[in-house]
N, C-alpha and C positions, 0 to 999 in steps of 0.2 A: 504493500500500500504506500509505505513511505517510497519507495522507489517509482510507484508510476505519479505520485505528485511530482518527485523530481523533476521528470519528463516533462509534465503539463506545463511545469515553470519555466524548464527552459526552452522548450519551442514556442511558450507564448511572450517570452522575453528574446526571442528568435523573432518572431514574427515583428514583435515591436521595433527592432532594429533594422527589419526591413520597410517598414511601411513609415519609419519618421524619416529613412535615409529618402525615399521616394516623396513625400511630402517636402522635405527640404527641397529639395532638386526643383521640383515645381516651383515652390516657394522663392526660389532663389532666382527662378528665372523670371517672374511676375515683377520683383523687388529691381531685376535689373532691367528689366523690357520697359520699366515705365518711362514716359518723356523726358527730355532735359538730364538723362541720367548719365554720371561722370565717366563712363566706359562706354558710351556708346550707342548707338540702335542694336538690338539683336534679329536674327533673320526668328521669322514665325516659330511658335513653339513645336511643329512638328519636323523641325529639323533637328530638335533638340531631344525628343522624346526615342531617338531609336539609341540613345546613349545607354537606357535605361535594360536597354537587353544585353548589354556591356555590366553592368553597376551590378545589377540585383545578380549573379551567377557568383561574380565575384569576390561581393561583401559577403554573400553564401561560404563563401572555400576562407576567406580570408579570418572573420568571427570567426567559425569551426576552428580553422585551426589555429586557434590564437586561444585556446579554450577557457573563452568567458563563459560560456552554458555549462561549465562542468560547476558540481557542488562549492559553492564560495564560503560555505559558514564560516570554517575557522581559518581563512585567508585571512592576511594583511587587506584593508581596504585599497590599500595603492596598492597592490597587485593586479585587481581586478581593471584599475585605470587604466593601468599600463597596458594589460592583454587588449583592451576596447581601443584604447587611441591607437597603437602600433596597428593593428588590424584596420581601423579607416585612412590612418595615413600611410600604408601602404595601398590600399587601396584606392586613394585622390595620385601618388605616385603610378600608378600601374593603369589610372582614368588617364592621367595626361601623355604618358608615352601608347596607350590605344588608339589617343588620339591621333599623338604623330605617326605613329608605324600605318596608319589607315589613309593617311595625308588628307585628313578633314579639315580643311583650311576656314574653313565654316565657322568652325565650333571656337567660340569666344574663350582666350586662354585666362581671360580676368574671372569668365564665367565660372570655369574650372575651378579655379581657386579660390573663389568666394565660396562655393557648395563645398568644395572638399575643407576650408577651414570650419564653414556653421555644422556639418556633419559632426566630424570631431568633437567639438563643444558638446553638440547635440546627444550623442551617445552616449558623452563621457556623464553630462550632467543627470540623464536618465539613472546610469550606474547609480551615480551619485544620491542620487532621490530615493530609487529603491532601496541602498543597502543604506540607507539613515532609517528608514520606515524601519525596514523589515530587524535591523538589530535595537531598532525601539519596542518594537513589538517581541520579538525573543526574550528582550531583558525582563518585558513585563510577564512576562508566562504564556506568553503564546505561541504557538507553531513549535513545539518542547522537542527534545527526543530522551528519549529511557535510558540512562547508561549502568552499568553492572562492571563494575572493578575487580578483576581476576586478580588478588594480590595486598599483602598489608604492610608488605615494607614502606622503604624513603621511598622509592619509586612511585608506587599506586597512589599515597599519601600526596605527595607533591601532583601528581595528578588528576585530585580531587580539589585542590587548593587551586589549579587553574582551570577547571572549571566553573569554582568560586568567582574568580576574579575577573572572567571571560564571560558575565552572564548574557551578553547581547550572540553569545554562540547555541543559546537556548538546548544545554544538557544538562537535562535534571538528573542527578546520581541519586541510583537508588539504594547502594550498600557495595561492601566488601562480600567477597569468597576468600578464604585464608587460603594462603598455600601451605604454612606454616604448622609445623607441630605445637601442638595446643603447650606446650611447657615454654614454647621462644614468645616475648611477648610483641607482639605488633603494634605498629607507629600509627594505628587510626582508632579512631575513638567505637572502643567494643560496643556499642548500642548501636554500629553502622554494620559490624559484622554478622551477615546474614548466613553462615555457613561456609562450608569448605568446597575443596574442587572437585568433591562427590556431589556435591549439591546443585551443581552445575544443571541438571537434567532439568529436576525437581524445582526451580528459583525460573527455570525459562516456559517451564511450564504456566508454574503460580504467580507470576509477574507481568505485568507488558515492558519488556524489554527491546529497544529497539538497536541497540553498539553494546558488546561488550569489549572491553579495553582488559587485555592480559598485561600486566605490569608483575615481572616474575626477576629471579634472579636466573642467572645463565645455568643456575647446577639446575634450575626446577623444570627448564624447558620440556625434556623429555616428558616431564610428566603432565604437560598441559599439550602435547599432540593430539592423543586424542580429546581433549575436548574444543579444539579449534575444528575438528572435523565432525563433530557434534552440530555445532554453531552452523558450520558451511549446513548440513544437512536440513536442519530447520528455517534456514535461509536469513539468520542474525546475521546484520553484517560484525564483522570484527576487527579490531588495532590491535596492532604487538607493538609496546612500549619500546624503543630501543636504545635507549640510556641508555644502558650498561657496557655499552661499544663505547672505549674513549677517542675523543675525537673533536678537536676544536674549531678548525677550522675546513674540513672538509664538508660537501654540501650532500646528504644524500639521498638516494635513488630510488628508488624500486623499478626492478625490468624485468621482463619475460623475456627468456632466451630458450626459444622453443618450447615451452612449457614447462620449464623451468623458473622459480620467480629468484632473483638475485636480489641484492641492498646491496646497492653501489655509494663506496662513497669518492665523490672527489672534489679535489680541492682548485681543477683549473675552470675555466670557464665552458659550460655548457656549448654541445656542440649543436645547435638551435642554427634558426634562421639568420640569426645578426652574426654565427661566424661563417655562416654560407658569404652573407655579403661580404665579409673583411677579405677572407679569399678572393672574392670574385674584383673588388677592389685593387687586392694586391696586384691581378692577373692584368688587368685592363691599364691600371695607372702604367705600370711596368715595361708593359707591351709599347704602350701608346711613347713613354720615354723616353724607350731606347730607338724606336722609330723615330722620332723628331728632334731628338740629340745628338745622332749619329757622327754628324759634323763635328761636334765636339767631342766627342769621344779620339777622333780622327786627328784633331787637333792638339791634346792632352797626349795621345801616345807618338805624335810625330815631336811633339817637344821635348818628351823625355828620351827618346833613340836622340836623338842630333845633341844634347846635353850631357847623356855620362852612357857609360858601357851598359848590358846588360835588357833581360827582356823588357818587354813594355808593359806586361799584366804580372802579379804578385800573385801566386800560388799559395795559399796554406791550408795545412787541414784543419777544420773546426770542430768543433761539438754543436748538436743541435737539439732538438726536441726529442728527451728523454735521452740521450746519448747518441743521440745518431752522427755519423762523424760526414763528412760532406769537402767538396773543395771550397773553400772561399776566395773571391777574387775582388783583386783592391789592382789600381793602378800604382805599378814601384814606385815610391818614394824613397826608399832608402840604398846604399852602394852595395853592389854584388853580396859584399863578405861580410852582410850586417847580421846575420844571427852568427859567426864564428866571433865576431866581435861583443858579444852581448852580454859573454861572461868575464872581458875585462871588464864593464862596465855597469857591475852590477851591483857594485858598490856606489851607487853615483844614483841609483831606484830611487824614486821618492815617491813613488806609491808602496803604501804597507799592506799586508797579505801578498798573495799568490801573485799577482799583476806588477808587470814592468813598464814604468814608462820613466821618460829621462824629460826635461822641459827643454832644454835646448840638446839634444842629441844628436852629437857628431856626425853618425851612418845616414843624417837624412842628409839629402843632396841640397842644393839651392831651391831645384823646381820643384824637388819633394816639400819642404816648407811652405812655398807657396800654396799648392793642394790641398797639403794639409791643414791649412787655417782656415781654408774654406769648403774642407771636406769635400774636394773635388776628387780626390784618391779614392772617395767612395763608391764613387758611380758605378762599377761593372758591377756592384751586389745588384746593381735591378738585373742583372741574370739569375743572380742566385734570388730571389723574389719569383722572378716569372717560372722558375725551376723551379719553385716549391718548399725549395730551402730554408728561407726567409720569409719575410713579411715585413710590411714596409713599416711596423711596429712592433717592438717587442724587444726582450731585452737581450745586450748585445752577445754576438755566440762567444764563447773562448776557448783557445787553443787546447788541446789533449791537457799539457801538464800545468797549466791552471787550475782544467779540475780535481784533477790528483789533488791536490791541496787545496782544497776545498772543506771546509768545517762541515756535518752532514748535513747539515740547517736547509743551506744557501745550494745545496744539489736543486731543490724546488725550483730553481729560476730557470733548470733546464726541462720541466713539465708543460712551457708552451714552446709555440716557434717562436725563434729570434727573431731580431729585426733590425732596420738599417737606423732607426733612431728608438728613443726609450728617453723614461723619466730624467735618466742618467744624464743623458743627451743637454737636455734643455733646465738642468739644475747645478752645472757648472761642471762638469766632466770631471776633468783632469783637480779638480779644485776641493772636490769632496775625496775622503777618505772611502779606502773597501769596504770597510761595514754598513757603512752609509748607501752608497751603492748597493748592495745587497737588497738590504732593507727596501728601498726603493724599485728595485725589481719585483721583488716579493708585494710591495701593494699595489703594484700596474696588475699581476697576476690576481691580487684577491679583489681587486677593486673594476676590472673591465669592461666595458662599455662599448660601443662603438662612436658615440660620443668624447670618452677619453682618447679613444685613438685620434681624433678627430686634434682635438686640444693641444695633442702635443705635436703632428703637424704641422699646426699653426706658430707654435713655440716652437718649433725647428727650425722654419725658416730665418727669423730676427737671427737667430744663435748661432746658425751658420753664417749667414753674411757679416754678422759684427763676428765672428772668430770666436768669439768665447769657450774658454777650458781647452782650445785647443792646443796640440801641441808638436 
């Protein structure tokens, strides 16, 4: 019963999101079609209504799979924003390039952009409306569901107490099941303890129960198997508490891998639609790059042959995402015999940890210095980008026996791809110590965005052209 209301809710909160995005769209064009209006005359409205066999298939695939209809109770409310607005504004992005790939030269591109901005608003603000009602109405005892606590330790206990505290999630606990031998004493108040995990049968019977929540210790699993297949059978839905896995900063999972269910945990970023785009980003910026810089690339290796001995491209091997070792390619800056040179000079390091750099060092050539102030010597990585190696963010790769010495900590910064800039990058390079870098590698990872990528980009360029931390 609780599961075909589900349904009722989200396909008629499906439907609502289709009939205000269509409503707008009219709306939008009525608001722009009127006289004296700053964008212009529009052609008649039926030039504009076959857009709508475009829009509604779309906003269909795009909500679905952004999954605002799935159960939002005990979501974050900015969760739910976020799945509805990414889902319309990809959608107003995926209107405007249907438009152009169709070459409908017609269709008002202000038009576009006025519906695709009021939609947005529009969906988000619905979200908005409903989940202020609906967790007003939870807190007050309405729309409830039954919960039943498998469990009386710190675990079950603490998750009775955020029940408490979460009442706009509207689950009302009806009691403990001990797992406990009756002599160990339990952390919940015994006038909630309704029996033991023989009671299981007899409590789902005599109750209306609608979740029970297993909160057990890891020795007691075995013996609440079968009563999770109990649960399945009478069609309770059921949660396993998974405390007891430690783990701070990993985000986790649950997957079917052939009908097998896993708990995944990890700690990089979700391999979701936004890093489809970072790739597809990486692949196009790169391509397009090296295509219309060619000249200068042409001109970078003809001035380093005519200037000092030796090849025109710097070969080394790198470390990459989770170890993978890979060629890296930099344009030479430095004289033939600079890595046999590197252990006179290593007394002269002024970076501490594993990492050698020197500020004014001798092996780089005149034209190598040039380059390198303005990370012109970087350039050939957009092969290694377009190859896959890289990404035109992330943090930077390093040599084999950098990571040998490596504290086990700072291994994490090799769990994404590298990249040809990073935090590091546009926070003073050469001017912050190792730890420091780390650390900063380590919250581009727990912190990423496509937006962050976006940021520092932007902070890349200033830092390149004024030189900074370079050396």
């Amino acid at each position: 019963m609780m599961k075909d209301h589900a349904k009722v809710v989200a396909a008629s909160l499906f439907v609502a999101d289709l009939v205000i995005t269509i409503f707008i769209f009219i709306g939008t064009y009525l608001l722009m079609s009127m006289p004296n209006h700053m964008f212009g005359t529009l052609l008649p409205l039926e030039n504009y209504l076959w857009l709508l066999l475009f829009i509604v298939p779309a906003w269909t695939v795009l909500l679905q799979w952004s999954g605002t209809y799935r159960s939002q109770r005990v979501s974050a409310p900015l969760q739910e924003i976020i799945q509805v607005a990414r889902a319309a504004i990809l959608g107003g992005i995926a209107l405007f390039a249907f438009v152009g790939l169709t070459k409908s030269s017609h269709i008002s591109r202000p038009f576009l952009a006025v519906f695709a901005t009021i939609d947005v608003v529009a969906l988000v603000m619905l979200r908005v409306t409903l989940r202020t009602a609906v967790r007003t109405l939870r807190a007050h005892g309405h729309n409830t569901r039954s919960v039943l606590i498998v469990g009386t330790g710190a675990g079950a206990a603490a998750h009775a107490e955020r029940l408490t505290l979460n009442r706009h999630w509207g689950h009302r606990l009806i009691g403990f099941l001990s797992d406990q031998e009756k002599e160990v004493q339990s952390t919940v108040p015994a006038n909630l303890v309704i029996g033991d995990l023989e009671s299981l049968r007899h409590v789902l019977c005599e109750y209306v129960v609608d979740e029970v929540v297993f909160s057990v210790t890891p020795q007691r699993l075995p013996a609440i198997a079968p009563l999770l297949l109990h649960c399945e059978q009478v069609g309770v839905k059921t949660r396993l508490a998974m405390d007891f896995f430690p783990h701070r900063i990993a985000r986790v999972e649950m997957e079917d891998m052939d009908g097998c269910p896993m708990l995944t945990f990890s700690t990089t970023p979700p391999e979701d639609f936004a890093m489809v785009v970072k790739r597809g980003i990486d692949i196009v910026f790169s391509a397009l790059f090296l295509a219309s810089f060619s000249w200068l690339f042409l001109a970078i290796a003809a001035v380093i042959k005519l200037t000092s001995k030796g090849p025109v491209l710097f070969r080394q091997e790198r470390v990459g995402m989770n170890g993978r070792r890979f060629t890296f390619f930099k344009f030479r800056s430095m004289v033939m015999d600079a890595d046999r040179r590197k252990a006179e000079l290593a007394h002269l390091n002024e970076m501490d940890g594993p990492v050698f750099k020197i500020k004014n060092d001798p092996r780089i050539t005149r034209v190598g210095r040039f380059l390198r102030k303005f990370s012109l010597d970087e350039l050939p990585q957009m092969w290694n980008v377009l190859r896959g190696d890289m990404s035109l963010v992330g943090p930077r790769p390093p040599v084999p026996s950098e990571v040998e010495k490596y504290e086990y900590w700072a291994r994490r910064r090799l769990s994404v791809r590298p990249g040809i800039t990073c935090l590091w990058q546009v926070s003073g390079r050469n001017h912050i110590n190792f730890q420091q870098w780390m650390e900063l590698d380590l919250a581009y990872i727990d912190n990423w965005t496509l937006g962050l990528d976006f940021k520092i980009l932007l902070k890349t360029v200033p830092a390149v052209l004024g030189g900074r931390g370079a050396s």
